[in-house]
Every structure is written in C-alpha cells, then in structure tokens.
PQR file with spaces between the fields and no chain letter, atoms N, CA, C, O and H, PARSE charges and radii, in Angstrom:
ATOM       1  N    UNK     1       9.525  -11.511  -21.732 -0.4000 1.5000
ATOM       2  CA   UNK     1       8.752  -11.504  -20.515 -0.0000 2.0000
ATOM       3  C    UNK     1       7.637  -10.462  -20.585  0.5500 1.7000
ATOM       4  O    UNK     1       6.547  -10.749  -20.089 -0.5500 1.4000
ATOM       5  N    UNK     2       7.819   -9.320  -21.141 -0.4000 1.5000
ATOM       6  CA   UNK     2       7.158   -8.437  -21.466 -0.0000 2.0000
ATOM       7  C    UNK     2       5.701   -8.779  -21.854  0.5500 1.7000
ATOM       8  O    UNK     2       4.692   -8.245  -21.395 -0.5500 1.4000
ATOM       9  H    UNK     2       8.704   -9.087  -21.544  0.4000 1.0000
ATOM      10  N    UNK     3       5.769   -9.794  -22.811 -0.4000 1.5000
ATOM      11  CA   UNK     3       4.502  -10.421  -23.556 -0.0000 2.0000
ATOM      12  C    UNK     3       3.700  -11.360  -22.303  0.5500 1.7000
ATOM      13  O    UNK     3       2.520  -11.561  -22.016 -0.5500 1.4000
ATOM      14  H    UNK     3       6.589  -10.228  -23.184  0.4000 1.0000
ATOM      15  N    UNK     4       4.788  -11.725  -21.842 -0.4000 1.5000
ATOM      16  CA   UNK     4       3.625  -12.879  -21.009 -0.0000 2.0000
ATOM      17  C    UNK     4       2.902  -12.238  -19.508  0.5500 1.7000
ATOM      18  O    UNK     4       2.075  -12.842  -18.823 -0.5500 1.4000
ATOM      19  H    UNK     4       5.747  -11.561  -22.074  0.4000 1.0000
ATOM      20  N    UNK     5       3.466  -10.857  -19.226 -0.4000 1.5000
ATOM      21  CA   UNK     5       2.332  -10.449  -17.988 -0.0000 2.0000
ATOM      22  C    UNK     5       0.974  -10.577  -18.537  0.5500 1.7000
ATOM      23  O    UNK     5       0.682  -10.855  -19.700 -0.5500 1.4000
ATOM      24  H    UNK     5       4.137  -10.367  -19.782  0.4000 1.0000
ATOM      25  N    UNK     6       0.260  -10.363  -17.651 -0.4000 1.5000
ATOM      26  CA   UNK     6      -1.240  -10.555  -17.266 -0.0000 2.0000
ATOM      27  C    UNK     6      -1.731   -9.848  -18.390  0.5500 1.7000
ATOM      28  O    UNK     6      -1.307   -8.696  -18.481 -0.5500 1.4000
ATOM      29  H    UNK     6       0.497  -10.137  -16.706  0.4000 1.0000
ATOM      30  N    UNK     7      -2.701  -10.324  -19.482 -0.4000 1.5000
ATOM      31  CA   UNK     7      -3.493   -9.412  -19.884 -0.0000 2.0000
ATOM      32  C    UNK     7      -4.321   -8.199  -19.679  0.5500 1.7000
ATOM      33  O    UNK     7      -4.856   -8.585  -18.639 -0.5500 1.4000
ATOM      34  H    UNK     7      -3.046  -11.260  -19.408  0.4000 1.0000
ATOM      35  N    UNK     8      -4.840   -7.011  -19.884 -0.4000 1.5000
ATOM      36  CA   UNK     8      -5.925   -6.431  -18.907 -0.0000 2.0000
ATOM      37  C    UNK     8      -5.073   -5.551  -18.368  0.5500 1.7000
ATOM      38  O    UNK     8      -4.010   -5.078  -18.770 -0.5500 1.4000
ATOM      39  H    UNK     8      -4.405   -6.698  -20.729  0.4000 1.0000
ATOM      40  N    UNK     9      -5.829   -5.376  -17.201 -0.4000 1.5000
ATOM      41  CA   UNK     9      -5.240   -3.933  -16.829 -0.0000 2.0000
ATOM      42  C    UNK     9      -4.820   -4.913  -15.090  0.5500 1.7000
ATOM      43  O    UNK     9      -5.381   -5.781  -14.421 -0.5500 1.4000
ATOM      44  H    UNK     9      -6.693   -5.760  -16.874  0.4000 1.0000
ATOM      45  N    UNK    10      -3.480   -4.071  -14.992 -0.4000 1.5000
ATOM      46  CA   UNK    10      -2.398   -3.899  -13.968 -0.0000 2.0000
ATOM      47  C    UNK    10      -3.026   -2.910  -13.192  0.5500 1.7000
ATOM      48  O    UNK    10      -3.341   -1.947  -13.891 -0.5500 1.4000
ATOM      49  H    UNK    10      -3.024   -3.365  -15.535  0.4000 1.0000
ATOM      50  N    UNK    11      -3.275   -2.809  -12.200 -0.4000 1.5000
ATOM      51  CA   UNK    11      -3.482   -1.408  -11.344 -0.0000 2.0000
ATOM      52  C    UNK    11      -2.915   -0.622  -10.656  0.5500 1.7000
ATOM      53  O    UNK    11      -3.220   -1.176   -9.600 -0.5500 1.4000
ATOM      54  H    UNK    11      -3.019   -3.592  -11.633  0.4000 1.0000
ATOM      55  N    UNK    12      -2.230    0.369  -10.285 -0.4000 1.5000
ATOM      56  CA   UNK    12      -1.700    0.847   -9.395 -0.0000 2.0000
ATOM      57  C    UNK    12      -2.471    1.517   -8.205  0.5500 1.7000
ATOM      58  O    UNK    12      -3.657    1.703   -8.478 -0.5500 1.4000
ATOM      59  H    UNK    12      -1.982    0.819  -11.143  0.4000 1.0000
ATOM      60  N    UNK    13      -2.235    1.771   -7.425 -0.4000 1.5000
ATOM      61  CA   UNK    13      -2.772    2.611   -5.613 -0.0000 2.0000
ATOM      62  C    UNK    13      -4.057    3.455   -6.307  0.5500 1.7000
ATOM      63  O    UNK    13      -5.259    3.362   -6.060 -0.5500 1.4000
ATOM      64  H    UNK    13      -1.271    1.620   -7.203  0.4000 1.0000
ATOM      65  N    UNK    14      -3.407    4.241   -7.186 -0.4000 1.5000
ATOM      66  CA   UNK    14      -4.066    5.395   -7.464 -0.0000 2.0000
ATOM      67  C    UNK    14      -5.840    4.613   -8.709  0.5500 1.7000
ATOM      68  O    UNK    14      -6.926    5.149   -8.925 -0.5500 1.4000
ATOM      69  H    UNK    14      -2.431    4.318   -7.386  0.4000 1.0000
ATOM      70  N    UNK    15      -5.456    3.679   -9.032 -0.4000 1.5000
ATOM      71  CA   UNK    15      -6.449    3.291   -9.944 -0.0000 2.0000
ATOM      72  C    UNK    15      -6.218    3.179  -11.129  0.5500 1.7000
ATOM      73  O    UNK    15      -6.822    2.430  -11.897 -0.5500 1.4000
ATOM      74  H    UNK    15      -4.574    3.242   -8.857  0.4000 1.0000
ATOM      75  N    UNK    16      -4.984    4.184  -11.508 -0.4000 1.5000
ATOM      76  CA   UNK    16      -4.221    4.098  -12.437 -0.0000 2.0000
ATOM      77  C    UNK    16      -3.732    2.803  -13.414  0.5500 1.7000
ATOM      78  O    UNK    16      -2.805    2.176  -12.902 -0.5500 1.4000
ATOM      79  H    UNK    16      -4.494    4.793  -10.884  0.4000 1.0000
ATOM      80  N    UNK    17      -4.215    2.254  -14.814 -0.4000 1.5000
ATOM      81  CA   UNK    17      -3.474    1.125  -15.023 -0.0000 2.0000
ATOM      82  C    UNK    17      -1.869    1.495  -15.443  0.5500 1.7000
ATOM      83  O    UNK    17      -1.586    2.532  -16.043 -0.5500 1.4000
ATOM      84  H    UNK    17      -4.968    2.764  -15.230  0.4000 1.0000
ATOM      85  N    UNK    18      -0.767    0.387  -14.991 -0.4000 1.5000
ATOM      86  CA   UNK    18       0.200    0.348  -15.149 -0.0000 2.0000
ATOM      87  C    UNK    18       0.585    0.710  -16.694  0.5500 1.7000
ATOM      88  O    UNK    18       0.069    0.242  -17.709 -0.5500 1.4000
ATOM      89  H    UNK    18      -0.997   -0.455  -14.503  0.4000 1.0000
ATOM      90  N    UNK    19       1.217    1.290  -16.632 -0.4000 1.5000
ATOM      91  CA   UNK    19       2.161    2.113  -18.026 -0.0000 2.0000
ATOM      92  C    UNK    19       2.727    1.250  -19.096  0.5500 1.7000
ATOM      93  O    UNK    19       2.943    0.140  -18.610 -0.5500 1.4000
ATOM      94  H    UNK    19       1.636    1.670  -15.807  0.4000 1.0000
ATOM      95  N    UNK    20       3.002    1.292  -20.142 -0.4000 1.5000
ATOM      96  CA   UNK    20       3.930    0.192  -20.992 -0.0000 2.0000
ATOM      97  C    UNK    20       5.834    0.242  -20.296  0.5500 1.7000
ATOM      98  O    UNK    20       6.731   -0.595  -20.396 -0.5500 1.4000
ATOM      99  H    UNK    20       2.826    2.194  -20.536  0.4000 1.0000
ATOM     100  N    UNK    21       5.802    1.617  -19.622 -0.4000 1.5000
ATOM     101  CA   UNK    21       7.257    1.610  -18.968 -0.0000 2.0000
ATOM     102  C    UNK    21       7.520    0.622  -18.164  0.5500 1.7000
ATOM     103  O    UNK    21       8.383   -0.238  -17.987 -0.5500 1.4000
ATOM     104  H    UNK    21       5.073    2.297  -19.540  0.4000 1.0000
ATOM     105  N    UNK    22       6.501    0.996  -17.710 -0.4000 1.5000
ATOM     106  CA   UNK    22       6.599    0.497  -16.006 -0.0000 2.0000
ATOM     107  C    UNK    22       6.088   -0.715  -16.040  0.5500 1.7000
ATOM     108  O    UNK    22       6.061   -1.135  -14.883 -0.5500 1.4000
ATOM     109  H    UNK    22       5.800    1.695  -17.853  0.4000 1.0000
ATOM     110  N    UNK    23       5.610   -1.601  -16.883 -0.4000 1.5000
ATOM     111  CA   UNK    23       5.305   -3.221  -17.451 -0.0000 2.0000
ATOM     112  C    UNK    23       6.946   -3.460  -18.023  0.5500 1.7000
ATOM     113  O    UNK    23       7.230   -4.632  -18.268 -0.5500 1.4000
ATOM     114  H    UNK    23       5.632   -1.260  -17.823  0.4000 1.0000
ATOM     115  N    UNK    24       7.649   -2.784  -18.167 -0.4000 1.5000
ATOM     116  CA   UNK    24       8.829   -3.211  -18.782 -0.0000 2.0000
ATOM     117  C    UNK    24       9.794   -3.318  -17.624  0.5500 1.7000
ATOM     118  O    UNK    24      10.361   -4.387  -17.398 -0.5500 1.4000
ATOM     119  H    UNK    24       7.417   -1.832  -17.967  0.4000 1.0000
ATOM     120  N    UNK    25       9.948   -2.520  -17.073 -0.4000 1.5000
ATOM     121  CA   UNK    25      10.782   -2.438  -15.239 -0.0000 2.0000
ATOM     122  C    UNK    25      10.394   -4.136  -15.031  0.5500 1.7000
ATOM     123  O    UNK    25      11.089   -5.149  -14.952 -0.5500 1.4000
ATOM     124  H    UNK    25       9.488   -1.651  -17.257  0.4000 1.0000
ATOM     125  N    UNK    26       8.727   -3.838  -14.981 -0.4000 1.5000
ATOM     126  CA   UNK    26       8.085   -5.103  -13.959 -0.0000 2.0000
ATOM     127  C    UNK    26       8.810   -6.325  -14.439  0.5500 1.7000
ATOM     128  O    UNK    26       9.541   -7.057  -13.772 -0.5500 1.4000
ATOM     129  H    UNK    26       8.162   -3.016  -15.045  0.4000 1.0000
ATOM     130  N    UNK    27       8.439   -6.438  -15.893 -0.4000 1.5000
ATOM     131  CA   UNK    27       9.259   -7.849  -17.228 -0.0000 2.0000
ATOM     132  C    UNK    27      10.754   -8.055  -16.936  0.5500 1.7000
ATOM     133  O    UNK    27      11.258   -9.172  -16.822 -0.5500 1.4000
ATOM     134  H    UNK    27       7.845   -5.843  -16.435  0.4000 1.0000
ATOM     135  N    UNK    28      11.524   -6.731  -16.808 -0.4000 1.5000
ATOM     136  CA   UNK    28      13.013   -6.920  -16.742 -0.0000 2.0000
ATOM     137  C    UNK    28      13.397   -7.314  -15.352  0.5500 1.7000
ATOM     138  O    UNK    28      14.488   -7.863  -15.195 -0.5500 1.4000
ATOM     139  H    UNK    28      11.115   -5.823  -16.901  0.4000 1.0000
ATOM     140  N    UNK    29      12.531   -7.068  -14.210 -0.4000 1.5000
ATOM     141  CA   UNK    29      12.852   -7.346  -13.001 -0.0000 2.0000
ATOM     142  C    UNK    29      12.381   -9.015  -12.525  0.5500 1.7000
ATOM     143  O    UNK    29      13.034   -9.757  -11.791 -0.5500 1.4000
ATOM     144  H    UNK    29      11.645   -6.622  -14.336  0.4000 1.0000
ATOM     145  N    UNK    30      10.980   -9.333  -13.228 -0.4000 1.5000
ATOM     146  CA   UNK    30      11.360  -10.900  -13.515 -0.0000 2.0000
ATOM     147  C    UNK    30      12.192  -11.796  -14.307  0.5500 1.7000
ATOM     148  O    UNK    30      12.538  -12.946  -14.037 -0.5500 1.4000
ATOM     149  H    UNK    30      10.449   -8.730  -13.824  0.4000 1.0000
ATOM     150  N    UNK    31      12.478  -11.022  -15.419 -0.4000 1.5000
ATOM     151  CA   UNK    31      13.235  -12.061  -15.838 -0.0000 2.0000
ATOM     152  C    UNK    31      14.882  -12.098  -15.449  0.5500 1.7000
ATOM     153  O    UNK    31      15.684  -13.027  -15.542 -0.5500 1.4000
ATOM     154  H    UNK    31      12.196  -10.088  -15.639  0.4000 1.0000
ATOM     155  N    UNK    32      15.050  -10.769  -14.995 -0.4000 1.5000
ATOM     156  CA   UNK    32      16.385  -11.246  -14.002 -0.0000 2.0000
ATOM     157  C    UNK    32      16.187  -11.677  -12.868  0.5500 1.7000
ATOM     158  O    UNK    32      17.176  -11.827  -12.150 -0.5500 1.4000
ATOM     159  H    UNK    32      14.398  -10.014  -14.919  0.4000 1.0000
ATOM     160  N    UNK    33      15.129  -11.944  -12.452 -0.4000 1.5000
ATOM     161  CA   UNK    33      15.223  -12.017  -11.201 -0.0000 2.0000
ATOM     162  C    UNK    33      15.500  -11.527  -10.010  0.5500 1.7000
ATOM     163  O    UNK    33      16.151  -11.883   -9.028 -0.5500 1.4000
ATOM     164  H    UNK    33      14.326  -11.822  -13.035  0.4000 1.0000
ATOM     165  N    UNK    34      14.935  -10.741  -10.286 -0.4000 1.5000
ATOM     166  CA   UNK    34      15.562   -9.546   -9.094 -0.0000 2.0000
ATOM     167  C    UNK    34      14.335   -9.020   -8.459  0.5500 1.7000
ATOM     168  O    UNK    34      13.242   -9.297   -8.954 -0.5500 1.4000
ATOM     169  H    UNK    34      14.406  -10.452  -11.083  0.4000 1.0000
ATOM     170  N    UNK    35      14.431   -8.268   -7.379 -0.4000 1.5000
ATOM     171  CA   UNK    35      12.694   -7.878   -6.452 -0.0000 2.0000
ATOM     172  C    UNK    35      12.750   -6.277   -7.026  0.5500 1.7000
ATOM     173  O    UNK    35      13.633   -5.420   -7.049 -0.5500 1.4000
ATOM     174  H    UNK    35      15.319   -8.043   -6.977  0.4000 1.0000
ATOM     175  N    UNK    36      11.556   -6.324   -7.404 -0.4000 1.5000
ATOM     176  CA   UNK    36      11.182   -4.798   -7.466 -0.0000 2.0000
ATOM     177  C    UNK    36      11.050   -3.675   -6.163  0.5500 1.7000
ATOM     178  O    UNK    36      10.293   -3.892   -5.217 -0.5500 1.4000
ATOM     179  H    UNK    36      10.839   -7.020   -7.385  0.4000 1.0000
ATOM     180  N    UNK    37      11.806   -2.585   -6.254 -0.4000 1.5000
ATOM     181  CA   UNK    37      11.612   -2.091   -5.148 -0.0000 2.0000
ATOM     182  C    UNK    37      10.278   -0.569   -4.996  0.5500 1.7000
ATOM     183  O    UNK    37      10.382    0.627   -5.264 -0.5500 1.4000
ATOM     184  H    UNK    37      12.421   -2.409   -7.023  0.4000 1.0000
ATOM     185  N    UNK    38       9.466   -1.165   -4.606 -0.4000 1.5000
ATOM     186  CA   UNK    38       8.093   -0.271   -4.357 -0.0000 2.0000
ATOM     187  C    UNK    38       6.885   -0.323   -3.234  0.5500 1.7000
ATOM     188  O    UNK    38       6.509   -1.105   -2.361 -0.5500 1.4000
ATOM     189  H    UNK    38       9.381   -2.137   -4.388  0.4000 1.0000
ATOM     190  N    UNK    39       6.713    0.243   -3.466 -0.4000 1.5000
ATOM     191  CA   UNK    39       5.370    0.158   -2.079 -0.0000 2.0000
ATOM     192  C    UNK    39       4.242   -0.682   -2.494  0.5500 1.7000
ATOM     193  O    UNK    39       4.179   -0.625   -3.722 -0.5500 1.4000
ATOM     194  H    UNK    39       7.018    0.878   -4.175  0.4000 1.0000
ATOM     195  N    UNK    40       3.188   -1.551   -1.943 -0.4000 1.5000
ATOM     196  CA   UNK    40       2.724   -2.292   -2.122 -0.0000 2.0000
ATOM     197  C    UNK    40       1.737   -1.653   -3.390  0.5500 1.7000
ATOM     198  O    UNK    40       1.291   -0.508   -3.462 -0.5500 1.4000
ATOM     199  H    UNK    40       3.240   -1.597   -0.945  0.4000 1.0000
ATOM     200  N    UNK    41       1.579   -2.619   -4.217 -0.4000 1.5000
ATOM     201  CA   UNK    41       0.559   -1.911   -5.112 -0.0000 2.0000
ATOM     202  C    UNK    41      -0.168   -3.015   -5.363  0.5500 1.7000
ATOM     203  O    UNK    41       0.182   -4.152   -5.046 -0.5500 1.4000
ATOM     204  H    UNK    41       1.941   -3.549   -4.159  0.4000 1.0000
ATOM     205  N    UNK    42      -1.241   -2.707   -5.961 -0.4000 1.5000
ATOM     206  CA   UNK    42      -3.027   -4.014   -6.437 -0.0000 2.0000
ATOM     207  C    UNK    42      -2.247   -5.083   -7.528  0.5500 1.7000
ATOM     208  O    UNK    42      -2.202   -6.306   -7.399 -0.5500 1.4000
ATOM     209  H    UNK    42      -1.525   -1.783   -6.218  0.4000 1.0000
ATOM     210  N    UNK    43      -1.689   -4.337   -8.555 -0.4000 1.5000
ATOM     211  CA   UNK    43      -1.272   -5.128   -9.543 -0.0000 2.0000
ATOM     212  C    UNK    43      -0.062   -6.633   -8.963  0.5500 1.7000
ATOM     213  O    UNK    43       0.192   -7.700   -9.522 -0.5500 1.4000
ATOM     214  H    UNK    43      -1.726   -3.343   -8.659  0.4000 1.0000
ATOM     215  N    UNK    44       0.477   -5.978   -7.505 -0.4000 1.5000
ATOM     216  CA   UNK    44       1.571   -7.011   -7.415 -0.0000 2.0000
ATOM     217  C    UNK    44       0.102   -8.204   -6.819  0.5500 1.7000
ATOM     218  O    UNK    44       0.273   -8.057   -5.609 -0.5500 1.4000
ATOM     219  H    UNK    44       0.271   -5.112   -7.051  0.4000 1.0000
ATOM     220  N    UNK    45      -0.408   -8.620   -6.865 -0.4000 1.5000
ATOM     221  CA   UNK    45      -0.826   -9.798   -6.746 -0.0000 2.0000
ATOM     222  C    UNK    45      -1.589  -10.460   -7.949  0.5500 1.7000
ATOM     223  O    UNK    45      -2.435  -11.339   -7.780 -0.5500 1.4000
ATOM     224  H    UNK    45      -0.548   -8.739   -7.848  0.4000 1.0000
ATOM     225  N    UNK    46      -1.173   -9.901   -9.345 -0.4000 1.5000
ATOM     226  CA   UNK    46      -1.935  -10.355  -10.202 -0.0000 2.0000
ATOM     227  C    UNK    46      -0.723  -10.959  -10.778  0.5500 1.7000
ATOM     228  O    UNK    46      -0.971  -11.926  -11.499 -0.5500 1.4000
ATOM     229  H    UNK    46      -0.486   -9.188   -9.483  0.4000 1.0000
ATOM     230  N    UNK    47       0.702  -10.607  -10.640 -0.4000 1.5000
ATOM     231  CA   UNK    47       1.906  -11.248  -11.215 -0.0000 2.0000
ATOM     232  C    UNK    47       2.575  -12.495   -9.861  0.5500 1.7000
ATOM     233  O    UNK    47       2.910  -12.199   -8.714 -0.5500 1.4000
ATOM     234  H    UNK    47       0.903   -9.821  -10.055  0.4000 1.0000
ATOM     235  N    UNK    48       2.589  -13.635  -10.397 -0.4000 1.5000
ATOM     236  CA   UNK    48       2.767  -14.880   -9.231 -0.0000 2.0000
ATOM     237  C    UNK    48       4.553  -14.479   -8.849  0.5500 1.7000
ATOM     238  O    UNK    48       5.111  -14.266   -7.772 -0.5500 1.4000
ATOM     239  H    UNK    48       2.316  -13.876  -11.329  0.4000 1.0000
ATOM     240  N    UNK    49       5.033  -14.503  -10.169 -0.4000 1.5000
ATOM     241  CA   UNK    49       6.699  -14.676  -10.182 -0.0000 2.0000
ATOM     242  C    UNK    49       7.200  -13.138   -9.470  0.5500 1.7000
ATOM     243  O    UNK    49       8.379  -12.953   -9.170 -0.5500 1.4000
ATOM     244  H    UNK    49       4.580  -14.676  -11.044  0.4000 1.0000
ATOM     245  N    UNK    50       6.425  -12.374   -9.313 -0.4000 1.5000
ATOM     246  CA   UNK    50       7.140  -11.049   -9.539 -0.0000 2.0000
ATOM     247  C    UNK    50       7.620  -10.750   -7.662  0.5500 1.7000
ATOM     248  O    UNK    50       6.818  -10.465   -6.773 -0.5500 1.4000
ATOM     249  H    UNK    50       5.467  -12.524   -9.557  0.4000 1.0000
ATOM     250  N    UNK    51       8.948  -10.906   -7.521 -0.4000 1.5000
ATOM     251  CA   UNK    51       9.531  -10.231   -5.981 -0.0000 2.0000
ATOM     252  C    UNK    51       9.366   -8.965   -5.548  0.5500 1.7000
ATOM     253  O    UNK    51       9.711   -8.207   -6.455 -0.5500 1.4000
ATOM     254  H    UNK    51       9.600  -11.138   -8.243  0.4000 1.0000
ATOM     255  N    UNK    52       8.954   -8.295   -4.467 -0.4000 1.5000
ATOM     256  CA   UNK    52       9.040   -7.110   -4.311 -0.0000 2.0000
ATOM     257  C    UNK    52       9.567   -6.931   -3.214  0.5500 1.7000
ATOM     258  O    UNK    52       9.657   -7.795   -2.341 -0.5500 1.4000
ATOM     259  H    UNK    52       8.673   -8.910   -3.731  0.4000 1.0000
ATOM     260  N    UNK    53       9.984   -5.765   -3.137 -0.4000 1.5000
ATOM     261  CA   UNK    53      10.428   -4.845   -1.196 -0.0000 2.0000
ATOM     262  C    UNK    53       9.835   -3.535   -1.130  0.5500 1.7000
ATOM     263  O    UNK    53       9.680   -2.737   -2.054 -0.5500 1.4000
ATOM     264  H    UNK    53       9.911   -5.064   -3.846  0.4000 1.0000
ATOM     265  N    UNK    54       9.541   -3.424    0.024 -0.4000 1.5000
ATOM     266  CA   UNK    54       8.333   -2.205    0.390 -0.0000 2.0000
ATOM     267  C    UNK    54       9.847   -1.538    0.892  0.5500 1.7000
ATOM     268  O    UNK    54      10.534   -2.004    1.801 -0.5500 1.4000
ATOM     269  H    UNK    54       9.667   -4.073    0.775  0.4000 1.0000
ATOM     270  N    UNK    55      10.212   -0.227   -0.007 -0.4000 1.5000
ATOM     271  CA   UNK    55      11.072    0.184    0.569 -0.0000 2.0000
ATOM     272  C    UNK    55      10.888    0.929    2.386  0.5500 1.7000
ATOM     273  O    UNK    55      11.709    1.057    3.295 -0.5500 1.4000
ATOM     274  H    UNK    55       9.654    0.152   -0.746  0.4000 1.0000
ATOM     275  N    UNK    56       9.562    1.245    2.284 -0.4000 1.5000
ATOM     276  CA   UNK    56       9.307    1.629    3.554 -0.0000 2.0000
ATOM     277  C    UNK    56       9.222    0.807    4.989  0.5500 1.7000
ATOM     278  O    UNK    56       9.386    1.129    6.165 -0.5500 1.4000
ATOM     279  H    UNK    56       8.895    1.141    1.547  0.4000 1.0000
ATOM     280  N    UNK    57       8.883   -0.412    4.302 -0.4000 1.5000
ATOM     281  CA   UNK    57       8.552   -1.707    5.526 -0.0000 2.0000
ATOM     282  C    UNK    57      10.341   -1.799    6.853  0.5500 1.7000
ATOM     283  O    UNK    57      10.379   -2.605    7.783 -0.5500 1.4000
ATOM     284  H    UNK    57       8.749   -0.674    3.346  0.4000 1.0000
C-alpha cells in the first residue's frame, strides 16, 4: 500500500510534506482498514480510501 499513495508531495497543516513514517501509519491504516486518528490535514483529501477521526470533533 505504501507504493500506491499519491505521488508528490502529501501536505500537512504546517506545509510540511508528509514523512516516509507517517506515509507508512497512513499505508498500514488503509490497508487494514482502519480510520486514522488526527486532526484534519490538506493531504487527507488527496488519499480517496483513507478513513479518518478528528480526535477533537
């Protein structure tokens, strides 16, 4: 799963592109299927499959 996110740059709040870690969280949390738990960030609308929860919402 790792391989097939988005080419390019991921963004985070800060402008920051997403990390090779933190592309791996993102990969392991789609391919189990499971929602990522974080605050809204730019990059979550560049991944279709990827679940999230705003722990704050």
């Amino acid at each position: 799963m790792f391989a097939r996110l988005p080419k390019g740059q991921l963004l985070v709040e800060s402008g920051a592109e997403l990390d090779d870690m933190s592309r791996m969280v993102v990969a392991t949390a789609i391919e189990r299927h499971l929602a990522l738990v974080e605050e809204p960030q730019p990059y979550h609308a560049e991944i279709g499959n990827l679940r999230t929860v705003d722990p704050f919402a």
